[in-house]
C-alpha positions in Angstrom: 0.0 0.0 0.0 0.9 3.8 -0.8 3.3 5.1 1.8 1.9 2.6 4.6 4.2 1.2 7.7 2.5 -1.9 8.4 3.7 -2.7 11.3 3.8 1.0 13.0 0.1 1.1 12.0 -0.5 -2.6 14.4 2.0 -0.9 16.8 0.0 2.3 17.2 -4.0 1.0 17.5 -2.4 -1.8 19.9 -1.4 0.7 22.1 -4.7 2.5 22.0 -6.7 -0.5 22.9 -4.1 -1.6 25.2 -4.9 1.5 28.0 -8.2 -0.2 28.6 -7.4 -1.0 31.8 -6.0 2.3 32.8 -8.8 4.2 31.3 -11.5 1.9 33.4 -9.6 2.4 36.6 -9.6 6.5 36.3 -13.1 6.7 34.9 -14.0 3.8 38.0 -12.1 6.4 40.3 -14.4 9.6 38.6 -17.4 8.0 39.3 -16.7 7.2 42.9 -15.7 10.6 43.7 -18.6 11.7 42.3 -17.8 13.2 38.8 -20.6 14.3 36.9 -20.1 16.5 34.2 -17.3 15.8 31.6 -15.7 18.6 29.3 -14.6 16.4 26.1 -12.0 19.2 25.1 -10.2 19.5 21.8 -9.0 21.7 19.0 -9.5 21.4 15.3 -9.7 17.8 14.3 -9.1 16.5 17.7 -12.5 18.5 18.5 -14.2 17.0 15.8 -13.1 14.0 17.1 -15.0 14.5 20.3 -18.6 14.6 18.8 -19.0 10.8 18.4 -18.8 10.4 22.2 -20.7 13.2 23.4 -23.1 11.9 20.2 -23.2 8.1 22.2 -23.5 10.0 25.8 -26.6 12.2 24.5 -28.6 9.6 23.3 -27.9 7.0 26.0 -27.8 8.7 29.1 -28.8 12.0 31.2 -25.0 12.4 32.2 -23.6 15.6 31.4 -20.8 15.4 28.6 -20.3 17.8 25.8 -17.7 18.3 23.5 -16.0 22.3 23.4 -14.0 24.0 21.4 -10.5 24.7 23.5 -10.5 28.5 22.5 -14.0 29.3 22.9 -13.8 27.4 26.3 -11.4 29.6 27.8 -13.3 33.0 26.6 -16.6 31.9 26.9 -16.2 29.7 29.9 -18.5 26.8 31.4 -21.1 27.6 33.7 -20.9 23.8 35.0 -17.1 23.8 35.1 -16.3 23.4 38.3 -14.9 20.7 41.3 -17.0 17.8 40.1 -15.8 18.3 36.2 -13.2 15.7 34.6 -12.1 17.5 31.2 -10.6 15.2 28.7 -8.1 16.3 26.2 -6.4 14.3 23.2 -3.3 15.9 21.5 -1.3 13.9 18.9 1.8 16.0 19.3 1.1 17.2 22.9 2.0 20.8 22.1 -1.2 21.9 21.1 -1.3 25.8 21.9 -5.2 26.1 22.5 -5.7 23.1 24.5 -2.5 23.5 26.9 -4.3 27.0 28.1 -8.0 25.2 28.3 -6.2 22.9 30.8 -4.5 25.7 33.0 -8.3 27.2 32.5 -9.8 24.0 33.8 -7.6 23.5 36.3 -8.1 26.9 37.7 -11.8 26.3 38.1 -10.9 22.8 39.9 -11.7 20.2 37.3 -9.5 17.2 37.2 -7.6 17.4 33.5 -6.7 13.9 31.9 -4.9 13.9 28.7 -4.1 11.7 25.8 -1.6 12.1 23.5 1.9 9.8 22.4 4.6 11.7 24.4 5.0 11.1 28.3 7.2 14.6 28.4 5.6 16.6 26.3 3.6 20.2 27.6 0.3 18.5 27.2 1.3 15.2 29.6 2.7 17.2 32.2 0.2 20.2 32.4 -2.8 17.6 32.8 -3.3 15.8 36.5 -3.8 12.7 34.7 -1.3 11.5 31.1 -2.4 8.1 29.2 0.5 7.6 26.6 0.1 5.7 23.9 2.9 5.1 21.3 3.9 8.1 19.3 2.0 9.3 16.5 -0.8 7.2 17.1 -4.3 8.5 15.8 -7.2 9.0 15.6 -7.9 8.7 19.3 -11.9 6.8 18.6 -10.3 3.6 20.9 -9.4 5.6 23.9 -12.6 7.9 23.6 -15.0 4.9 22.9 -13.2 3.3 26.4 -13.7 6.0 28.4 -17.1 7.2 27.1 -18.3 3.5 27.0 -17.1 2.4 30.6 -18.7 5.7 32.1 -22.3 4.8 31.2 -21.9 1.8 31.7 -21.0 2.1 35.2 -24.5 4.2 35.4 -26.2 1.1 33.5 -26.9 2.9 30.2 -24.4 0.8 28.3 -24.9 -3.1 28.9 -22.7 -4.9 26.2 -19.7 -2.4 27.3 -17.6 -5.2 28.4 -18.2 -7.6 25.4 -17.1 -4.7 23.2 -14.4 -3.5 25.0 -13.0 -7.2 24.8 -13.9 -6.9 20.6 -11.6 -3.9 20.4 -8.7 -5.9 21.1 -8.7 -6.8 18.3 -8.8 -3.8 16.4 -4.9 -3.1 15.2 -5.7 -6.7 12.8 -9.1 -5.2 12.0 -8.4 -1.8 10.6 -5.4 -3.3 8.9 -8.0 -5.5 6.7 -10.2 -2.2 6.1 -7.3 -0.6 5.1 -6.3 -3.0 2.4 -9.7 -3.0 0.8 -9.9 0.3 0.8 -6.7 0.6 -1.3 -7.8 -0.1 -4.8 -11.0 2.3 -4.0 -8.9 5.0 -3.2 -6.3 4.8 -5.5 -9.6 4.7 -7.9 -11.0 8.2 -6.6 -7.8 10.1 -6.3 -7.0 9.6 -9.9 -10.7 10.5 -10.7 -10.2 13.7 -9.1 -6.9 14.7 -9.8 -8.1 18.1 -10.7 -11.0 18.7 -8.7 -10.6 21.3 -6.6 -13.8 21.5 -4.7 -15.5 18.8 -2.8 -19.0 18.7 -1.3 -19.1 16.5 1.7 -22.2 15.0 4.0 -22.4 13.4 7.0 -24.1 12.5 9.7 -24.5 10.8 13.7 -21.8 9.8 15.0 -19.8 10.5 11.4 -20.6 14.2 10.9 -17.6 15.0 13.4 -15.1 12.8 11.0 -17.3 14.8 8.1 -15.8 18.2 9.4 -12.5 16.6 10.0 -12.0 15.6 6.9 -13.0 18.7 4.7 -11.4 20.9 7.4 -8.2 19.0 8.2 -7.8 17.0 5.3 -8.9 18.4 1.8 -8.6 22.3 3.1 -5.4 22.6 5.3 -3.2 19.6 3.9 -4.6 19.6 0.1 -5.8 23.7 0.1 -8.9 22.8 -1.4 -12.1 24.6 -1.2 -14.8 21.9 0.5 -18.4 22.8 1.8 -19.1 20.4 4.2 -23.4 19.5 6.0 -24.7 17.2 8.5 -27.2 15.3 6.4 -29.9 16.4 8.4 -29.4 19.8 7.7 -28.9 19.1 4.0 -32.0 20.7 2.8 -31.9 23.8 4.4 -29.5 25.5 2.4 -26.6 23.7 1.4 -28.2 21.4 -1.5 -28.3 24.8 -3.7 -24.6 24.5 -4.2 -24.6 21.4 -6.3 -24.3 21.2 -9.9 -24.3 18.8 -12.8 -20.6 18.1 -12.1 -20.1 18.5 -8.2 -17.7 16.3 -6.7 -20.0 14.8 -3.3 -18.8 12.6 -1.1 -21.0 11.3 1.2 -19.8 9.2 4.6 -22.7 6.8 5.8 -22.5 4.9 8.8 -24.4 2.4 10.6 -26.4 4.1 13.4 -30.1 5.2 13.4 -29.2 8.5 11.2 -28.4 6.9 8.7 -31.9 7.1 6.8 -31.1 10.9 6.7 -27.6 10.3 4.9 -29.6 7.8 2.7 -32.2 10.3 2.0 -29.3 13.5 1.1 -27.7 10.6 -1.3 -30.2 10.1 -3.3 -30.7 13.8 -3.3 -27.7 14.3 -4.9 -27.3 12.1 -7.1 -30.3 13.3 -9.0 -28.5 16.5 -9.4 -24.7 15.3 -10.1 -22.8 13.1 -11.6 -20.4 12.6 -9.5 -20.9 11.1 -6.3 -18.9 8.8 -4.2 -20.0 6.8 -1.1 -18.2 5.4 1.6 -19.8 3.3 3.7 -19.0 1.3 6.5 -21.7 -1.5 5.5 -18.3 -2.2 2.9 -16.5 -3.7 5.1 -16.2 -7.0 7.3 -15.2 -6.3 10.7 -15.0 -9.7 11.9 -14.4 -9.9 15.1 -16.9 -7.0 15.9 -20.4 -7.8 16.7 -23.3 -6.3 14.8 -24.5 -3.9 17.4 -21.1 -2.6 17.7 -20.3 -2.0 14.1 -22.1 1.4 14.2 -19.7 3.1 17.1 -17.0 2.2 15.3 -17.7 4.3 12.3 -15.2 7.1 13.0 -12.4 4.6 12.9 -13.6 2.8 10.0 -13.5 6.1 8.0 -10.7 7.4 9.1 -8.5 4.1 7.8 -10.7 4.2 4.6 -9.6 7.9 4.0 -6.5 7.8 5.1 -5.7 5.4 2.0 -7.6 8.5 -0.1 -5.3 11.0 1.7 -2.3 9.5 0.8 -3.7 8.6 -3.2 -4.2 12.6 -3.4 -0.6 13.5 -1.9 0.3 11.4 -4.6 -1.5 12.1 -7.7 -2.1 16.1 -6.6 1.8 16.6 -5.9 0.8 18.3 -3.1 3.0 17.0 0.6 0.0 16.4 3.4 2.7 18.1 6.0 2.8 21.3 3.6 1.5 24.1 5.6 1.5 27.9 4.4 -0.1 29.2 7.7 -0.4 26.8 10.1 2.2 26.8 12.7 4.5 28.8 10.1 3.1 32.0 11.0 2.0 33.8 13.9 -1.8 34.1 15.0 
């Protein structure tokens, strides 16, 4: 496969999944203390990453947990924040400007900070009161999130089958690996297709429209600088559906939970209007090893490993580096 370390890529998700028991233990310890409101607290994609969970807690359970933005956090502020708040941060790098002043802001107001990230000494891990280290580089951070998330309603008997899928995602690093080969040819496929295309339409929605806004804002717009729009599927007919044309390039990213009639319904939309729309569903792929009423929760991941093999197709067939940057951490802001 195109630019792919196998065995880095087993290496990294193993070490995800392998902080299950560290991330039961703290959430255990949260609950007996008597935690109960959670800050899932991010910046950029790693915010976008934080919908899904906040997503599952909404719909299964009365516990406070909301995703915010780091910046607007610290300027806006939390009326709940406060001595019973755990605020959860995941940084890849663990230098993440924004996010290393929401947790001196948290802190301040006496929440308990954990963080995620792949370096034990980096500002992130030792500004937090509690660091889970996973290997370096690893990403997306769905394992750890979908543990900690999972565990904590399921101590409050809102998630029953926690501990048979928590025992699944073991074996995820094998998984992923298999939904990255598949995806290979398709991706190859759809980065030669759209060599040239320089905007992209995307829909989403549930537990995917967070990856959605990742992926156009992250992805096509900061590492490939192309224009994107992106819409939850639900809010696909309220505006956004006048932007398509005959030749629109839409890609649409369906998943397996009960939105997914809306993402149906904005597909078929849109492929009465152009001719060029691409799917990618999760349905696509096995999973074995995952039991049906899991498969839906672990949409984010599955997308991300498909698009990943897209991301590096377009790197290759655009000439365009994903690290290039003209702003980002080049200039000042």
């Amino acid at each position: 496969m195109l630019g792919f370390n196998e065995p880095e890529f087993l290496s990294q998700l193993a070490s995800t999944v392998a902080l299950r028991p560290a991330i039961e233990e703290l959430v255990d310890s949260l609950v007996d203390a008597g935690y109960d409101n959670f800050l899932l607290v991010g910046a950029g994609g790693t915010y976008a990453q934080m919908w899904p969970y906040e997503h599952l807690a909404r719909r299964s359970s009365t516990l406070r947990v909301r995703a915010a933005i780091a910046a607007e956090l610290i300027v806006s502020g939390d009326a709940s924040l406060g001595e019973r708040t755990a605020a959860i941060f995941t940084s890849v790098s663990g230098t993440t400007d924004d996010s290393l002043r929401a947790i001196e802001y948290c802190k301040a107001r006496g929440a308990r900070t954990i963080g995620f990230t792949g370096y034990p000494d980096s500002p992130v891990a030792k500004a937090v009161d509690v660091a889970l280290i996973s290997e370096p580089k690893a990403w997306p951070f769905d394992p750890q999130m979908l543990l900690f998330v999972g565990r904590l309603l399921a101590g409050r008997g809102e998630f029953d089958g926690y501990d048979k899928l928590a025992g699944e995602l073991a074996g995820l690093p094998k998984i992923m690996l298999d939904v990255a080969k598949q995806a290979e040819p398709v991706a190859a496929a759809f980065a030669e297709a759209h060599q040239d295309t320089d905007y992209h339409f995307l829909i989403g929605g549930g537990n995917l429209w967070g990856f959605t806004y990742l992926y156009s804002m992250c992805i096509l717009e900061e590492m490939q600088w192309l224009r994107t729009t992106r819409v939850h599927s639900a809010e696909f007919f309220h505006g956004s559906l006048e932007l398509l044309e005959a030749d629109t390039s839409v890609i649409i990213f369906q998943g397996e939970d009960e939105t997914r009639p809306l993402t149906d319904r904005a597909a078929a939309f849109a492929r009465r209007v152009s001719s060029d729309v691409t799917v990618f569903d999760t349905r696509d792929h096995p999973l074995d090893g995952i039991s049906p009423e899991f498969r839906g929760l672990l949409a984010p991941l599955v997308l991300d490993t498909v698009m990943g093999r897209v991301s590096k197709h377009l790197e290759r067939v655009r000439d365009h580096s994903l690290d290039l940057r003209r702003y980002y951490r080049v200039m000042d802001y």
